[in-house]
Backbone atoms as SQL, in Angstrom:
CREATE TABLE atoms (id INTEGER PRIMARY KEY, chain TEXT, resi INTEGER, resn TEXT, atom TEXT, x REAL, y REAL, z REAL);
INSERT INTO atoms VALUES
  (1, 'A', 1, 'UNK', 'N', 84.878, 117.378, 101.581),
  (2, 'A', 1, 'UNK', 'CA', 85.902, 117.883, 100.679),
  (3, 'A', 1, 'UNK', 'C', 86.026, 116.933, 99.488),
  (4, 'A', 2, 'UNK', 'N', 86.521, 117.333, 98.361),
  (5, 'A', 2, 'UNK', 'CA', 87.029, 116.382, 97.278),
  (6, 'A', 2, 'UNK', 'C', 88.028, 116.371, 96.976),
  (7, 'A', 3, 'UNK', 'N', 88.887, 115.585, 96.944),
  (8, 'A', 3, 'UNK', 'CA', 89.852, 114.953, 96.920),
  (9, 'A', 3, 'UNK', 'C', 91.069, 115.452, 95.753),
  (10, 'A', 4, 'UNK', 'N', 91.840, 116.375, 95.806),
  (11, 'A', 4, 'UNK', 'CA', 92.469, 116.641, 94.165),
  (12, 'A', 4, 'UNK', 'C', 93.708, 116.058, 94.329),
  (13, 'A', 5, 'UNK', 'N', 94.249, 116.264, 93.256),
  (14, 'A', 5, 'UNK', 'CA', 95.509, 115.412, 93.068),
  (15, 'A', 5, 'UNK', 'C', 96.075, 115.824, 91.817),
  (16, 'A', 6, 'UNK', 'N', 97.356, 116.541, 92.124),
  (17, 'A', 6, 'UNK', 'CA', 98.181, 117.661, 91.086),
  (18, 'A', 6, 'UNK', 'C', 99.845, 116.936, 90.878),
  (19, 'A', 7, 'UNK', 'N', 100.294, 117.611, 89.774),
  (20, 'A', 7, 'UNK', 'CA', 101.479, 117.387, 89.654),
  (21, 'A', 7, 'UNK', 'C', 102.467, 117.880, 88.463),
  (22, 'A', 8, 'UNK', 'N', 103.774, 117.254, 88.581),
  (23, 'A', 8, 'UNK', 'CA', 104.264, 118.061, 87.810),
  (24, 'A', 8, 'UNK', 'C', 104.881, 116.893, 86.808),
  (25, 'A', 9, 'UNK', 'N', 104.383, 117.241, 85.508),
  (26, 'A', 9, 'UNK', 'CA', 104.488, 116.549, 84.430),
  (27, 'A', 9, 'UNK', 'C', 105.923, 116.017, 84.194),
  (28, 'A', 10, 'UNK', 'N', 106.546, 114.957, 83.689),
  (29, 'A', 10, 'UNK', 'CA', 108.294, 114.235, 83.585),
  (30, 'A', 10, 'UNK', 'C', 108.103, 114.101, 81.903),
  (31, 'A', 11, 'UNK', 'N', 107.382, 113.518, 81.386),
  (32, 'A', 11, 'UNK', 'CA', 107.402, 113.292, 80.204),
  (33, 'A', 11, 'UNK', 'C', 105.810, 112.905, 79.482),
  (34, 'A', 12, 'UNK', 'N', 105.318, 113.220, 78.694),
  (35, 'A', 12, 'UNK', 'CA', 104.202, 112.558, 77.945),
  (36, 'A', 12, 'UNK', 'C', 104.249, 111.190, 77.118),
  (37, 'A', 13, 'UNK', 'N', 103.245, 110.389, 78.001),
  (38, 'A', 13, 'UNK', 'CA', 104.076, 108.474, 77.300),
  (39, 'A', 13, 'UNK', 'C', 102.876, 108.231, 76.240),
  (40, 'A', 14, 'UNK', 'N', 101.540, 109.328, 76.102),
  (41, 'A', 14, 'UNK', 'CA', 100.923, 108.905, 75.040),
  (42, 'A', 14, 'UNK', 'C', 100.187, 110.159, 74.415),
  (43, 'A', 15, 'UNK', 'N', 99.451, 109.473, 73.366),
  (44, 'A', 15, 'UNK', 'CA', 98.560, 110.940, 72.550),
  (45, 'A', 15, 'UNK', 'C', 97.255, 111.043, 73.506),
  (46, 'A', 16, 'UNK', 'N', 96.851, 110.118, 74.297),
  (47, 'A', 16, 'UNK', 'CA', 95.721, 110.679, 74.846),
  (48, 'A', 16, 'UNK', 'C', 95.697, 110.885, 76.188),
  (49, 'A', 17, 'UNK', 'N', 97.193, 111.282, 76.741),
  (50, 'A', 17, 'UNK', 'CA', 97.729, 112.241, 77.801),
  (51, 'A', 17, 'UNK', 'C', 98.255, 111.904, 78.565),
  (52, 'A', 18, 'UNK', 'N', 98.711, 110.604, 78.884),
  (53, 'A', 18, 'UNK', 'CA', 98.888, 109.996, 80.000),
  (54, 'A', 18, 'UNK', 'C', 100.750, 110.613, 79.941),
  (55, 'A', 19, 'UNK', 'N', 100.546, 110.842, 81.411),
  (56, 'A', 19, 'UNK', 'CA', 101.563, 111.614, 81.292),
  (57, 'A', 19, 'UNK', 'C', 102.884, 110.780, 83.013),
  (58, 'A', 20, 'UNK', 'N', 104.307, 110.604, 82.448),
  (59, 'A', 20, 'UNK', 'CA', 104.695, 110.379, 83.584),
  (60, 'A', 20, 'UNK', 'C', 104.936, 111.783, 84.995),
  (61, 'A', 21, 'UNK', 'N', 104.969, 111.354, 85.897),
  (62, 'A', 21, 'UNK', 'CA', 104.825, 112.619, 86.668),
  (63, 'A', 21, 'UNK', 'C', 106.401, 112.410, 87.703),
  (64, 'A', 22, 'UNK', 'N', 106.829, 113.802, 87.890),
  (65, 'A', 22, 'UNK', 'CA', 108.304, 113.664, 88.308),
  (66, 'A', 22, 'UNK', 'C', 107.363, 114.156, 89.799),
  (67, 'A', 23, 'UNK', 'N', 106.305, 114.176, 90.469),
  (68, 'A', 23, 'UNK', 'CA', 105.928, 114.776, 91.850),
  (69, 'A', 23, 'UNK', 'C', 104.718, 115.033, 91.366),
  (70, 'A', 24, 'UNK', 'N', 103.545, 114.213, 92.925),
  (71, 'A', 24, 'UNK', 'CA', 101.781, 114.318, 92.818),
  (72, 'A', 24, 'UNK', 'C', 101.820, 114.832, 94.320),
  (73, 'A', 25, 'UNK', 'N', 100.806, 115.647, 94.142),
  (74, 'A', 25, 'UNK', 'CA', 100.553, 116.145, 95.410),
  (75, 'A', 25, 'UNK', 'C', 98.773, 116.218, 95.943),
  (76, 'A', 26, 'UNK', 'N', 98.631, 115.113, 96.633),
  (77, 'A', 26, 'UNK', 'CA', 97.260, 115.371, 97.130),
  (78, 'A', 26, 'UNK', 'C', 96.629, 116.366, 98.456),
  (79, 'A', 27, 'UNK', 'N', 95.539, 116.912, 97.956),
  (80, 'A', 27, 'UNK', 'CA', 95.201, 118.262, 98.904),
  (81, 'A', 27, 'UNK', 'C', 93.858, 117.456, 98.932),
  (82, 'A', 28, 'UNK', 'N', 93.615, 117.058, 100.315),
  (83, 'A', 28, 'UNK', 'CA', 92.534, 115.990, 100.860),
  (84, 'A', 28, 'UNK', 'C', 92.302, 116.107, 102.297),
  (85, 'A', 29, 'UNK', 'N', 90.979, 115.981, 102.679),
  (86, 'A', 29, 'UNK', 'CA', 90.774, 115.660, 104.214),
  (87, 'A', 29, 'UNK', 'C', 91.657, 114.461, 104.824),
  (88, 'A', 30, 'UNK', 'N', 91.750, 114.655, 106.187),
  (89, 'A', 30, 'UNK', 'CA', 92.559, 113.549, 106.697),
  (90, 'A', 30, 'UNK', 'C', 91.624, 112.340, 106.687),
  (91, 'A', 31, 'UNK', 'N', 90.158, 112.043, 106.293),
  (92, 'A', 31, 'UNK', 'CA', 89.218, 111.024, 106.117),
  (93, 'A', 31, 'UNK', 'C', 89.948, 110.535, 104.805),
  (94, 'A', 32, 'UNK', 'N', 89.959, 111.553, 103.563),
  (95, 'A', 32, 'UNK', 'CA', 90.345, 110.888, 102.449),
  (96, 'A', 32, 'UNK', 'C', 92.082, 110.403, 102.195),
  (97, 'A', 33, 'UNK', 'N', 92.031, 111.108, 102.904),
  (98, 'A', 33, 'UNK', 'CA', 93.870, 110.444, 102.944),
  (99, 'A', 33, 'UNK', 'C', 93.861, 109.122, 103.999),
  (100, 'A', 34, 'UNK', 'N', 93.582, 108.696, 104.792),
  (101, 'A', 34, 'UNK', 'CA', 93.299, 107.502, 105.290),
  (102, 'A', 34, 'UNK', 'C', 92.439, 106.432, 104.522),
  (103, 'A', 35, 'UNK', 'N', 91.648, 107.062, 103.621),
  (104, 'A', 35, 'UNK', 'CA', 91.108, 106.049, 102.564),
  (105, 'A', 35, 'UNK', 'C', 92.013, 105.700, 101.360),
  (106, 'A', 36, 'UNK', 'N', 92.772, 106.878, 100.720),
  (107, 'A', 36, 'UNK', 'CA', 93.428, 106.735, 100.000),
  (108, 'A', 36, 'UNK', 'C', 94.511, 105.604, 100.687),
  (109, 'A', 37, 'UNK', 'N', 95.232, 105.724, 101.775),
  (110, 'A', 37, 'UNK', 'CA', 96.515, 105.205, 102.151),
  (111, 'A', 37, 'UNK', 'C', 95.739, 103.547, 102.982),
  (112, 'A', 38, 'UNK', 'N', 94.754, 103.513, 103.097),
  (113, 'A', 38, 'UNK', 'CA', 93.903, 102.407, 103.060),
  (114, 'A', 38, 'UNK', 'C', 93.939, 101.207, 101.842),
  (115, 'A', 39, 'UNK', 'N', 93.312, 101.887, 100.769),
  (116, 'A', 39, 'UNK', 'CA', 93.517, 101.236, 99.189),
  (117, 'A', 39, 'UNK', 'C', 95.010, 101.083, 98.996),
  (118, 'A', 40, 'UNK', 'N', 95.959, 101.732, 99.233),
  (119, 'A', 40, 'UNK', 'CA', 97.094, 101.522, 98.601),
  (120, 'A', 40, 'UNK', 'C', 97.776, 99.961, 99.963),
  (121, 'A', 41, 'UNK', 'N', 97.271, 99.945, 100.606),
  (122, 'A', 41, 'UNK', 'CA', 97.628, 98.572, 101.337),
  (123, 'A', 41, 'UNK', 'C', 96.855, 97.753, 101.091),
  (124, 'A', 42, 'UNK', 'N', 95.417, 97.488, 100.553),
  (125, 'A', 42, 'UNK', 'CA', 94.546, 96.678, 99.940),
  (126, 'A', 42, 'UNK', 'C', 95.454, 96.225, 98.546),
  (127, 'A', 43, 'UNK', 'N', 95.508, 97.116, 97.922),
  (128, 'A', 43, 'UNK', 'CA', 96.210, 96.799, 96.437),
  (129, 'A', 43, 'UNK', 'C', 97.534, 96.115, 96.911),
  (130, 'A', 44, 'UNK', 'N', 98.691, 96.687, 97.463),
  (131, 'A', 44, 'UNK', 'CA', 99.709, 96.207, 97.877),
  (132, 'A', 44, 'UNK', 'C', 99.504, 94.277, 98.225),
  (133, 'A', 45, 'UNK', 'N', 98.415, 94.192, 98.957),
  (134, 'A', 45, 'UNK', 'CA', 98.455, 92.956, 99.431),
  (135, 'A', 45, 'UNK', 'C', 97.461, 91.941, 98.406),
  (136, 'A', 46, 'UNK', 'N', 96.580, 92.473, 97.710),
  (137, 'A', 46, 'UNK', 'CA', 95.993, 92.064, 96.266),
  (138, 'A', 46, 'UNK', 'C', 97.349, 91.396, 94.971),
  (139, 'A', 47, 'UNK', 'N', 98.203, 92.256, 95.172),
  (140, 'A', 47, 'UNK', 'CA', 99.400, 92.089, 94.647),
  (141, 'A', 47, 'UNK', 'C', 100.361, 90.857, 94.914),
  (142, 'A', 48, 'UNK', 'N', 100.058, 90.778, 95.716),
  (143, 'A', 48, 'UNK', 'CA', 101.335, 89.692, 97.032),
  (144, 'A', 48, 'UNK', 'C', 100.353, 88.615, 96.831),
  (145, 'A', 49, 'UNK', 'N', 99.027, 88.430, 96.961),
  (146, 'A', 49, 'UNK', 'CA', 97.899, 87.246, 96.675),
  (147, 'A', 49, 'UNK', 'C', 97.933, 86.709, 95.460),
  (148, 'A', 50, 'UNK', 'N', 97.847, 88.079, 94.191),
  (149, 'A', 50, 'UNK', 'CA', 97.840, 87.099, 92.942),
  (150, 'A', 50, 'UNK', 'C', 98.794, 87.104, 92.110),
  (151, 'A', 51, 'UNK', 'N', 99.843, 87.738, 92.547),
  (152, 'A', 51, 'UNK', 'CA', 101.059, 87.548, 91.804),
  (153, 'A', 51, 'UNK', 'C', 100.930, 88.068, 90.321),
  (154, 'A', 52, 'UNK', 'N', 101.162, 87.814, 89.378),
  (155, 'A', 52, 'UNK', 'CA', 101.355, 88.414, 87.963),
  (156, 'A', 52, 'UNK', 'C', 99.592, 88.845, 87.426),
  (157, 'A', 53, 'UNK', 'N', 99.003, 88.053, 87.911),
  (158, 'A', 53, 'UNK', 'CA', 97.428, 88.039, 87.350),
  (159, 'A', 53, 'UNK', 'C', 97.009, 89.702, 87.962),
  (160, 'A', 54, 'UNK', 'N', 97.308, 90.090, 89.450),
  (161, 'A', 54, 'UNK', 'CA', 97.236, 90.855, 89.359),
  (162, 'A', 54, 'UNK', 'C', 97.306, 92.451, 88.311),
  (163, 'A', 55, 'UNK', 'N', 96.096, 93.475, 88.192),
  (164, 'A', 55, 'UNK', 'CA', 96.111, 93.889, 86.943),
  (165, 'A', 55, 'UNK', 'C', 96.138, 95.417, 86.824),
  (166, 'A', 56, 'UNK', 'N', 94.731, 96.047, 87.293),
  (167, 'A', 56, 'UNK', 'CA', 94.797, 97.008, 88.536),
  (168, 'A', 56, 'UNK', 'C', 93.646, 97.136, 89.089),
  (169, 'A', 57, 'UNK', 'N', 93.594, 98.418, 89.699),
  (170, 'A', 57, 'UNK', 'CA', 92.810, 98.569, 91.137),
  (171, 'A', 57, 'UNK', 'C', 92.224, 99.839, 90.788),
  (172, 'A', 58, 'UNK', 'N', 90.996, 100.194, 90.944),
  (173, 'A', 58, 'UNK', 'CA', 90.604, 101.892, 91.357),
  (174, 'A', 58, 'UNK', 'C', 89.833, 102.010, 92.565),
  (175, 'A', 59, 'UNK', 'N', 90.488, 103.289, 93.658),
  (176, 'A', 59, 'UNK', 'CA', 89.970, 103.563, 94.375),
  (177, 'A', 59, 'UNK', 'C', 88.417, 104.315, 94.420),
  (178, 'A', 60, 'UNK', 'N', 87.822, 104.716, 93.186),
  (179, 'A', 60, 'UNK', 'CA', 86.519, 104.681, 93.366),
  (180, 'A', 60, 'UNK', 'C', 85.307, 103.215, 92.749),
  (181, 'A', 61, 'UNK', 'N', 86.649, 102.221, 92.843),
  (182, 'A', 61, 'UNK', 'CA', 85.423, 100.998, 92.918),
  (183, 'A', 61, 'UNK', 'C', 85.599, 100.065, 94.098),
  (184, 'A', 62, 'UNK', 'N', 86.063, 100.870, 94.859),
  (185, 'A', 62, 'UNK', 'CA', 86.175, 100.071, 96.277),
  (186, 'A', 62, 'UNK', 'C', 85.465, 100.241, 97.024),
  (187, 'A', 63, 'UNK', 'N', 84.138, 99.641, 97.112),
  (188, 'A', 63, 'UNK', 'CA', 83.093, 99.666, 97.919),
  (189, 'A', 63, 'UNK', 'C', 82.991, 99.737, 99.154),
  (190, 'A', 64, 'UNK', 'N', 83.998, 99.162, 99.458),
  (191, 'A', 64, 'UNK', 'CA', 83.933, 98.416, 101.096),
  (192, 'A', 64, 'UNK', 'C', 84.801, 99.486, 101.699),
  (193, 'A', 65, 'UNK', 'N', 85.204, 100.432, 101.615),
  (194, 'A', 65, 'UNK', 'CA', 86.613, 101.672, 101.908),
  (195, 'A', 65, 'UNK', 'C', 85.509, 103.147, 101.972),
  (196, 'A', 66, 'UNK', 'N', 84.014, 102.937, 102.390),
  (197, 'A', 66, 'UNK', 'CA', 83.256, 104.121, 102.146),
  (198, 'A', 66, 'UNK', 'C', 83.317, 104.720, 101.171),
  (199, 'A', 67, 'UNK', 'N', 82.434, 105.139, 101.147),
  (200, 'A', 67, 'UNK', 'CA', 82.131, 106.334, 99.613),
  (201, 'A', 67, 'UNK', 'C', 82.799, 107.084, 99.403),
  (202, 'A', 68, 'UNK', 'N', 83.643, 107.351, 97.991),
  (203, 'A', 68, 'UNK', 'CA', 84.124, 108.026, 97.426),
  (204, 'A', 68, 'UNK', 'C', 83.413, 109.263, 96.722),
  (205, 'A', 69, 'UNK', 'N', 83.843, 110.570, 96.737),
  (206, 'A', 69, 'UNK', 'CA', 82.668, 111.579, 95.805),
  (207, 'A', 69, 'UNK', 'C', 83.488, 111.072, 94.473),
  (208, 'A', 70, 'UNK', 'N', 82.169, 111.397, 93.676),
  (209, 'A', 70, 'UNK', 'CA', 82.377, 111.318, 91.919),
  (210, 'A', 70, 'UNK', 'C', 83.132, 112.437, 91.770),
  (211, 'A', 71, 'UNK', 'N', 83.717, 113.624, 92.528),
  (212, 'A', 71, 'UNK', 'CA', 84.413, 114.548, 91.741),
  (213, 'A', 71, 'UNK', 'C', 85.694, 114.645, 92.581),
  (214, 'A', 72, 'UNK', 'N', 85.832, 113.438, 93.661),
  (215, 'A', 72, 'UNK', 'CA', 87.195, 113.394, 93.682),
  (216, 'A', 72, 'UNK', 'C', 88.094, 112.576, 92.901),
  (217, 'A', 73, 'UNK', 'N', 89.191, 112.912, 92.936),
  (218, 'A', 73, 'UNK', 'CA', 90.096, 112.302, 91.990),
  (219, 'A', 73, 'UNK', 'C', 90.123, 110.438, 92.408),
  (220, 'A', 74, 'UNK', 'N', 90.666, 110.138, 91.239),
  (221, 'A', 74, 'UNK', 'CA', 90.277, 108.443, 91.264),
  (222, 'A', 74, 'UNK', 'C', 92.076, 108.076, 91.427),
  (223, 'A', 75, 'UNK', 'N', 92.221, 107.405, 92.133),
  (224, 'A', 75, 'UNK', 'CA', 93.494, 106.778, 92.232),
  (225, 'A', 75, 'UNK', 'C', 93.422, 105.381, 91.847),
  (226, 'A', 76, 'UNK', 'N', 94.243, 104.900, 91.253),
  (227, 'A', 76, 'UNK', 'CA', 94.657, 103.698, 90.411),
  (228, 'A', 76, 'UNK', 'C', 96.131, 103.007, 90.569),
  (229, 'A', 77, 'UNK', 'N', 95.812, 101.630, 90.735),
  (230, 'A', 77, 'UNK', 'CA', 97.254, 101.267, 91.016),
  (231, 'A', 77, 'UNK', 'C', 97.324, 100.112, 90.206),
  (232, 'A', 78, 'UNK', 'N', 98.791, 99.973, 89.759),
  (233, 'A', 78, 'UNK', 'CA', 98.886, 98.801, 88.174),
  (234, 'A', 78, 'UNK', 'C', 100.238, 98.525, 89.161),
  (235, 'A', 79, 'UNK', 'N', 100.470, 96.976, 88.609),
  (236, 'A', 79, 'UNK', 'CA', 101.489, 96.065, 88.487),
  (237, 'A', 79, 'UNK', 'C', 102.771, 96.792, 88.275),
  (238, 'A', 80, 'UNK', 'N', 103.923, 97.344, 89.278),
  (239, 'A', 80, 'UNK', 'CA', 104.593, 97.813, 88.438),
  (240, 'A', 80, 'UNK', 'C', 105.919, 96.283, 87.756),
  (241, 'A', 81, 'UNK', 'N', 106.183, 95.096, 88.257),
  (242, 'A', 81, 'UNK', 'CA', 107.102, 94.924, 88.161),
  (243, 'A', 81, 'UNK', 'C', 107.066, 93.597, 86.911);
């Protein structure tokens, strides 16, 4: 399966789309949702290690978390604080 990831737009924060989202909804195998919810505790604790240096993360350059397909959606996680 590939991985999608939908939602419903809150506001537009730029001209080349990036958009805040008031609700994402991923429609994924239970393989990719265990990878996904995998990375998001990798990053979490990447976070807690480097403190501010921390920058971000994408889940299709995480090698070591099995292969990702190129046409599933890429999840990304930034610094929020």
């Amino acid at each position: 399966m590939k991985a999608k990831a939908f939602g419903y737009a809150k506001k537009r924060l730029s001209e080349e789309g990036l958009l805040a989202m008031s609700e994402v909804s991923f429609v994924a195998s239970p393989a990719e949702l265990k990878r996904i919810a995998a990375f998001l505790v990798k990053c979490a604790e990447d976070m807690e290690r480097h403190g501010p240096k921390f920058g971000h993360n994408h889940l299709s350059a995480e090698k070591d978390l099995h292969p990702w397909s190129k046409d599933s959606v890429d999840v990304i996680v930034a610094r929020g604080d």
